[in-house]
C-alpha positions as CSV (number, residue, x, y, z in Angstrom):
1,X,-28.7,-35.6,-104.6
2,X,-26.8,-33.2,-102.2
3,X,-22.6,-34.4,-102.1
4,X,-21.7,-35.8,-98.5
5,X,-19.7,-33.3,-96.4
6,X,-16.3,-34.2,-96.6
7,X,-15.1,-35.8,-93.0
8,X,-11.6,-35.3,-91.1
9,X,-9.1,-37.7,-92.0
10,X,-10.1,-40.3,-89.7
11,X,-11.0,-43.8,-90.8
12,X,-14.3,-44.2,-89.0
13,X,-15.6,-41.3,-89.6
14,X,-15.2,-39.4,-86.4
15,X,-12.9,-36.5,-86.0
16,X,-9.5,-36.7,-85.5
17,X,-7.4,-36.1,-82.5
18,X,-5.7,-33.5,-83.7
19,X,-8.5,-31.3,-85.1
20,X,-9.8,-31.8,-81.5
21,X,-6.6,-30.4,-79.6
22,X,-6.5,-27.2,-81.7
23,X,-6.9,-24.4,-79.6
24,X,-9.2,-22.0,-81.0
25,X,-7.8,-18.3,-82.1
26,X,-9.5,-17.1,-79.0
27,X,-7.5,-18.7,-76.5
28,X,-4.3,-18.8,-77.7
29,X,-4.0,-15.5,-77.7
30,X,-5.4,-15.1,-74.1
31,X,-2.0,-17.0,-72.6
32,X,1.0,-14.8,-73.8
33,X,-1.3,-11.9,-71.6
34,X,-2.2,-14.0,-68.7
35,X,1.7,-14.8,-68.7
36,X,2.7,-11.0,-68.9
37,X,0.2,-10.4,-65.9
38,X,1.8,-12.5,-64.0
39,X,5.5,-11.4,-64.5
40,X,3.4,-7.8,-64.0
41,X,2.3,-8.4,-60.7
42,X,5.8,-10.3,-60.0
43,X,7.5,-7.7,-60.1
44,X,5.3,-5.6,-58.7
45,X,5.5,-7.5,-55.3
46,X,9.2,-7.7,-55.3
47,X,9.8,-4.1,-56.0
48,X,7.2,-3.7,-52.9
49,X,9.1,-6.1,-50.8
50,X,12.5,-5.0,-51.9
51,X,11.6,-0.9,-50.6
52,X,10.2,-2.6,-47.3
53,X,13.9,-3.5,-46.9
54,X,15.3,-1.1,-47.6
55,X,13.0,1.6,-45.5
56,X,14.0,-0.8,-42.7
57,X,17.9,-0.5,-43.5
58,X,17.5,3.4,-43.5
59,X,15.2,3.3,-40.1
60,X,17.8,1.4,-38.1
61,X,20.7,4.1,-39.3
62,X,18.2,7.0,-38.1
63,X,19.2,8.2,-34.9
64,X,16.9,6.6,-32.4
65,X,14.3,8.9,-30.1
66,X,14.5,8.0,-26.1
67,X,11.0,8.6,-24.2
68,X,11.5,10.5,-21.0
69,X,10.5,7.8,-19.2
70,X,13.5,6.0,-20.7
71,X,15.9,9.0,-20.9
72,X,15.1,8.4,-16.9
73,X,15.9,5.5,-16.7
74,X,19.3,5.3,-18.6
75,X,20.5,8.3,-16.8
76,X,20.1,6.0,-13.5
77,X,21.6,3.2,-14.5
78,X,24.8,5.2,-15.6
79,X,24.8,6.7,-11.8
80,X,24.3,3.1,-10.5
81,X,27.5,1.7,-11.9
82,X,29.8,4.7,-11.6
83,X,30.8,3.2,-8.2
84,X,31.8,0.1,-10.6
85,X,33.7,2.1,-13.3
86,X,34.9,5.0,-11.6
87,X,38.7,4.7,-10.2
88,X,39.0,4.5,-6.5
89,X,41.6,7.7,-6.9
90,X,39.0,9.2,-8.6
91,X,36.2,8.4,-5.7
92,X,38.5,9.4,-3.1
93,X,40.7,12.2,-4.2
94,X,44.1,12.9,-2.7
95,X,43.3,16.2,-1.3
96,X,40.5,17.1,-0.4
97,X,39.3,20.8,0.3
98,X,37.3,22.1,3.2
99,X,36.8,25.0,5.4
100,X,36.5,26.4,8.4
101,X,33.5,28.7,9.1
102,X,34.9,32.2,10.2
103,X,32.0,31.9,13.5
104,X,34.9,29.7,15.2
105,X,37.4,32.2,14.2
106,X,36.0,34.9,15.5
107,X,36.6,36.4,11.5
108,X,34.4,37.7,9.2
109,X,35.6,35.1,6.5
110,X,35.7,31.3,6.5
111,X,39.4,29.4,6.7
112,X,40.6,27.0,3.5
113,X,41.5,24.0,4.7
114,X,43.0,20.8,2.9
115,X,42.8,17.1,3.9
116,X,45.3,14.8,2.3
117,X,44.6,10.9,2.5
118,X,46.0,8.0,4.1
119,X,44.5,5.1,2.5
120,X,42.1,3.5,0.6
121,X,40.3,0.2,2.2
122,X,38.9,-2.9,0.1
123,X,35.4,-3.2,-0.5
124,X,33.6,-4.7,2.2
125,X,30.2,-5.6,3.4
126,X,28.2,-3.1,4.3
127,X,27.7,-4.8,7.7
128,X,31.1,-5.2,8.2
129,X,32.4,-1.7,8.0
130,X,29.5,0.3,10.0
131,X,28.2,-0.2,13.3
132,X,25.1,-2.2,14.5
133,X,21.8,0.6,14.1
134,X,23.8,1.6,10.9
135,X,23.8,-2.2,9.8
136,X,20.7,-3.5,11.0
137,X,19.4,-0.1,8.5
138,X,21.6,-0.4,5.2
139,X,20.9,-4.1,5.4
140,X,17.0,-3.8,5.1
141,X,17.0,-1.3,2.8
142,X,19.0,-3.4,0.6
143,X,22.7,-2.1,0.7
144,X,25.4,-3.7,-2.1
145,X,29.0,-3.0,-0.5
146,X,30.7,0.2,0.8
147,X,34.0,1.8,-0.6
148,X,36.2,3.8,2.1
149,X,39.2,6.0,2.4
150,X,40.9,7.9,5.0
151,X,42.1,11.7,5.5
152,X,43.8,13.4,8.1
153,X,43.2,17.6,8.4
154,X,45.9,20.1,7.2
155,X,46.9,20.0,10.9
156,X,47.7,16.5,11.3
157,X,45.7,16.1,14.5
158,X,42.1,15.0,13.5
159,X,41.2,11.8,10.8
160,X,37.7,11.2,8.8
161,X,37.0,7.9,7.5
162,X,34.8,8.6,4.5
163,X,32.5,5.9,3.3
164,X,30.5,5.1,0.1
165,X,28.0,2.9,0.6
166,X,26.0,1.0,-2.2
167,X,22.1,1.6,-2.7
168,X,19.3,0.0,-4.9
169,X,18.0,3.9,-5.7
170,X,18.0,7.3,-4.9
171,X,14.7,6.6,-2.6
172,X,16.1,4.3,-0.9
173,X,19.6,6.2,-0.2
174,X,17.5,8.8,1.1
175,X,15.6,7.0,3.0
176,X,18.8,5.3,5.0
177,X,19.5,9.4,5.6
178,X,16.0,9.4,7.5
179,X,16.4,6.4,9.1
180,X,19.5,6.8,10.6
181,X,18.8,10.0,11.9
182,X,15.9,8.5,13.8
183,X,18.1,5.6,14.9
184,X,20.3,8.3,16.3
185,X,16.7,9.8,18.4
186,X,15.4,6.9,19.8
187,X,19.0,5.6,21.5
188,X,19.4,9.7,22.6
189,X,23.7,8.6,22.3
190,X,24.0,11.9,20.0
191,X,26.4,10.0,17.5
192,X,24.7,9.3,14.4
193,X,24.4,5.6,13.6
194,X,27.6,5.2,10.9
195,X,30.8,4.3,9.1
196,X,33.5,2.7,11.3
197,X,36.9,4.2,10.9
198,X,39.2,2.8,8.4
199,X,42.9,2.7,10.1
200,X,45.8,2.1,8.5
201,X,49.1,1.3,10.4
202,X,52.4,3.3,10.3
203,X,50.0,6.2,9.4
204,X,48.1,9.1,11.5
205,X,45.4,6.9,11.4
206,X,47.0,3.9,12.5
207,X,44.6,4.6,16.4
208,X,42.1,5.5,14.9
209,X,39.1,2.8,15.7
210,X,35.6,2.8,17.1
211,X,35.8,4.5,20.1
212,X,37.7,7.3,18.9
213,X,34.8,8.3,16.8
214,X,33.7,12.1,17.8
215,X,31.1,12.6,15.3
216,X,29.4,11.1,12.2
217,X,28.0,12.4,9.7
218,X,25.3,11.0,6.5
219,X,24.2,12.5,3.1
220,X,22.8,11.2,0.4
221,X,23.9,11.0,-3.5
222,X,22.1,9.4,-5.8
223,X,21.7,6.2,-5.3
224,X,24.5,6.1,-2.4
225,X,24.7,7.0,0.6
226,X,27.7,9.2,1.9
227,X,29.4,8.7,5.2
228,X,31.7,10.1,7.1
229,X,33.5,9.9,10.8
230,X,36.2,11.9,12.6
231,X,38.0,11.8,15.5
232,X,41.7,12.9,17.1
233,X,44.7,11.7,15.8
234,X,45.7,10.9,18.9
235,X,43.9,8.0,20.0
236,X,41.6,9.4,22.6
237,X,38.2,8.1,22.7
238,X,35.0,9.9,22.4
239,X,34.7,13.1,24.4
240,X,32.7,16.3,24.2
241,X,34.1,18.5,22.0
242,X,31.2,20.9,21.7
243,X,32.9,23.1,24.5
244,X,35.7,23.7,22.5
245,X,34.3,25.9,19.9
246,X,37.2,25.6,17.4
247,X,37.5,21.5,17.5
248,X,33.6,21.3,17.6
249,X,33.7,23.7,13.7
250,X,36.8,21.9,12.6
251,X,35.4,18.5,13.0
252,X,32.1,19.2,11.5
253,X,33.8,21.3,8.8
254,X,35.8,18.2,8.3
255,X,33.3,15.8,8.4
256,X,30.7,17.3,5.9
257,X,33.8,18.9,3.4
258,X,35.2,15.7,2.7
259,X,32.1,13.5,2.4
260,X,30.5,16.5,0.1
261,X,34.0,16.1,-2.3
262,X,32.8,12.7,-2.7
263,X,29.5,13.1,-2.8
264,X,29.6,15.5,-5.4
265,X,30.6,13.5,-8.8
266,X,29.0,10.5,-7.4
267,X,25.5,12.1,-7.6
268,X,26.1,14.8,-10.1
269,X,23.4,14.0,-12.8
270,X,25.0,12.8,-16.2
271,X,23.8,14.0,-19.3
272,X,20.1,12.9,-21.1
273,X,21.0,10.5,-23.1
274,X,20.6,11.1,-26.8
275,X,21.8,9.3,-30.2
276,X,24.1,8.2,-31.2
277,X,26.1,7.8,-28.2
278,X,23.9,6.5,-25.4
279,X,23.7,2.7,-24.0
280,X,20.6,1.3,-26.0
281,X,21.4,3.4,-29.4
């Protein structure tokens, strides 16, 4: 007769819990390498993550590309807001050069001439300071405010009023150039729709008003539009100076020399924009 198999330590017969729970040789094993694949790949993520990071850091000290389109764009705003940051000394200079073409001379060379300045108004409207067609125009096109100052020639006897005024763009400063200029047609007055005179009592200036305006002249800059007016000194209204050959120059010469000083660094282009340095870097 064949011994009975020996059984487990329990009572009944069956098993025992513990021989139950032991893991096999198979499995316990397996666990210390599912743990150390999951430390593996741990770390492998957080080195990943950690050079995203740091690829960002380095990107954001890189010196940033502009488009041309936004190279454009920059370069327009910092013309737009020089009439903001620029000094009024600076805008309207306390000399201001000009010169007399040698055809009203009767020379072969043109004169030198200087203007020095009276004054400096407050911004104003850009109603307020020009007269009706000129309004009714700067208005629809969308003006912001006009800056003026006034000069009286190296001779004392004529002034120009010189006037900046304030445009959305360079289209539409342009387009206030045409515009007036048709204004200027269509009434057949031959004065140029305009700036009004900026006088300033106890100076050569202080007569110098509306009716005394002989000429006016526009140009655009940028995104502003240039103005100027002249008359005498003296107070006497508008007359036909174009007979008098030298007065007829002189004005002109005035008019356009001192509205061209300011023109000049208003609508000069500044540089494309690069970084570090630029707005937006």
């Amino acid at each position: 007769m064949q011994p009975e198999p020996e059984l487990p330590d329990g009572d009944d017969g069956t098993p025992s819990a513990d021989a139950a729970a032991a893991p096999s040789s198979h499995a316990a094993a397996g666990r210390p390498r599912m743990r150390l694949g999951f430390t593996v790949a741990a770390l492998v993520l957080g080195l990943c993550g950690l050079a995203g990071t740091a690829a960002g850091v380095v990107t954001q000290f890189l010196p940033r590309t502009f488009t041309a389109a936004q190279q454009r764009q920059i370069m327009a705003w910092e013309m737009a807001r020089r009439w903001r940051t620029t000094p009024a000394g600076k805008i309207f200079p306390a000399e201001a050069g000009y010169q007399v073409s040698g055809f009203a001379l009767n020379a072969a060379s043109e004169l030198p001439l200087t203007a020095h300045r009276l004054g400096i108004a407050r911004q104003a409207s850009c109603a307020a300071v020009t007269d009706a067609a000129a309004g009714r125009v700067l208005n629809r096109l969308g003006c912001k405010a006009v800056l003026r100052a006034t000069y009286a020639d190296s001779t004392s006897s004529m002034i120009v009023t010189v006037g900046v005024a304030v445009l959305p763009g360079g289209a539409t400063a342009r387009a206030a150039v045409r515009d007036l200029a048709a204004a200027e047609a269509g009434r057949g007055r031959g004065l140029l729709p305009g700036l009004r005179p900026a006088a300033f009592p106890g100076t050569l200036a202080a007569r110098f008003g509306n009716r005394q305006r002989q000429l006016n002249w526009n140009v655009s800059a940028g995104p502003y539009l240039v103005m100027s007016t002249v008359g005498f000194a003296d107070g006497r209204p508008r007359v036909r100076v174009a007979s008098d050959a030298y007065a007829d120059q002189e004005m002109s010469s005035l008019a356009l020399g001192v509205a061209d000083m300011v023109r000049a660094p208003l609508g000069a282009p500044p540089p494309v924009p690069v970084c570090p340095g630029a707005p937006g870097c």
